[in-house]
C-alpha positions as CSV (number, residue, x, y, z in Angstrom):
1,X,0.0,0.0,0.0
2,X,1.3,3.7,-0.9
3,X,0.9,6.7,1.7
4,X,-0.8,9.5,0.5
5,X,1.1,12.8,1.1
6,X,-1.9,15.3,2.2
7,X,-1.0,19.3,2.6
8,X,-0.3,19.9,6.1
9,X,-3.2,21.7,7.8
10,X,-3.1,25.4,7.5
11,X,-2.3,27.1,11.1
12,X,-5.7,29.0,10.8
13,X,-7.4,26.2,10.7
14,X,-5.7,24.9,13.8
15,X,-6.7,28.4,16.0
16,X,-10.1,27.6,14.7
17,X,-10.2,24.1,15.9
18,X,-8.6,24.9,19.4
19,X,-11.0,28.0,19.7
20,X,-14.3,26.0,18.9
21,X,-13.2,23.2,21.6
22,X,-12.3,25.9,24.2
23,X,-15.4,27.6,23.6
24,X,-17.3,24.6,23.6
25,X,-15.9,23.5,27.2
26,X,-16.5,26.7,29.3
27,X,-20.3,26.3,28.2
28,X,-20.1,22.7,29.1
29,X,-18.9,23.2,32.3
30,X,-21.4,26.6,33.2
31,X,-24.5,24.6,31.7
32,X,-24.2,21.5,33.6
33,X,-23.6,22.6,37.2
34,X,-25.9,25.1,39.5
35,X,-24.8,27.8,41.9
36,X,-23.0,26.9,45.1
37,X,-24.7,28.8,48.2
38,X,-22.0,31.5,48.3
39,X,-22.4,31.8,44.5
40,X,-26.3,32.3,44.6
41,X,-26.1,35.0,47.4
42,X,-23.2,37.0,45.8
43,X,-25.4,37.1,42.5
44,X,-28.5,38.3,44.8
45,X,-26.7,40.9,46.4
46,X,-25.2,42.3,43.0
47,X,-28.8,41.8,41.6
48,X,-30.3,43.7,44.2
49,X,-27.2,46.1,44.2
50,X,-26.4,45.3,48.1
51,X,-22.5,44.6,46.7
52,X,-22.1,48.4,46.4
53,X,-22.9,49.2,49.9
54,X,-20.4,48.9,52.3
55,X,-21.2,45.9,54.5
56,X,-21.6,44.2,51.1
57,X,-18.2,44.8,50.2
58,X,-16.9,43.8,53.3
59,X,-19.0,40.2,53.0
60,X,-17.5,39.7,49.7
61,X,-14.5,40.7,50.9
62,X,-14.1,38.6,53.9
63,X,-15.5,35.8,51.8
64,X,-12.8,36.1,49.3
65,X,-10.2,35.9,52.0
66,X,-11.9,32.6,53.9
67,X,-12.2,31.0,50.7
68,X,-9.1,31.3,49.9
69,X,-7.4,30.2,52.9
70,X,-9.0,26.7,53.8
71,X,-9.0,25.5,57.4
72,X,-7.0,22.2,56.8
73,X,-8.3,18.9,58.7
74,X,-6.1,16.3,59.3
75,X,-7.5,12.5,58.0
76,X,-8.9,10.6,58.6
77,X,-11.4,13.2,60.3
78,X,-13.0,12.2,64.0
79,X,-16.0,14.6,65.2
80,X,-15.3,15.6,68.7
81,X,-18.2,15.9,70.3
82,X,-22.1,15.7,69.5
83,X,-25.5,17.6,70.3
84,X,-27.5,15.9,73.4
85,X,-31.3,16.1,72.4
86,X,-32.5,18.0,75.5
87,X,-36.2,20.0,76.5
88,X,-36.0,23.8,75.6
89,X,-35.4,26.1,78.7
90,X,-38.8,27.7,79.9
91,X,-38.8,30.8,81.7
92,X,-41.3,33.0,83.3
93,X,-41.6,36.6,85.0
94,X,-43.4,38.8,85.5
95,X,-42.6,43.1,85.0
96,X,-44.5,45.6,86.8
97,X,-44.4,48.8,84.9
98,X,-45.5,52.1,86.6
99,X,-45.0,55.7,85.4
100,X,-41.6,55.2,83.5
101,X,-40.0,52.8,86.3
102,X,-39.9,48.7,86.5
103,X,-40.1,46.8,88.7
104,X,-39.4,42.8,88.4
């Protein structure tokens, strides 16, 4: 059997290949997954304009920072401690209010 010589492909073509598979994976990847928690609230705050006021830019700020400095856990993790299921406290008194004084 004889090879056939074919024209090497043209470096255009090439971008264009590499450019429609690029494209084609940051759509992938935006289409197929939904919001984290942090990513949801961040998008109602800018929505809603909150991330120009100045506690919002602190929460987005501080955010920034925790996320990117991760506690690290050592493995294999082991909780500490638990919740005990216990009855609610109940309290009761009683306030005796007379002409701008209290009295318990």
């Amino acid at each position: 059997m004889m090879a056939v010589n074919a024209p090497p492909p043209s470096p255009l073509r090439n971008l264009a290949v590499a450019f429609v598979l690029l494209a084609g994976c940051e759509q992938v990847v935006d289409s197929r997954r939904d919001l984290t928690p942090h990513e949801a609230y961040v998008a109602t705050m800018e929505d809603t304009g909150l991330d120009g006021s100045g506690l919002g830019r602190n929460w987005i700020e501080a955010a920034a920072v925790a996320l990117s400095i991760p506690l690290s856990v050592p493995l294999p993790y082991r909780e500490g401690g638990s919740l005990q299921r216990t009855p609610p406290l109940q309290s009761d008194s009683a306030w005796l209010f007379v002409a701008g004084r209290c009295w318990p």
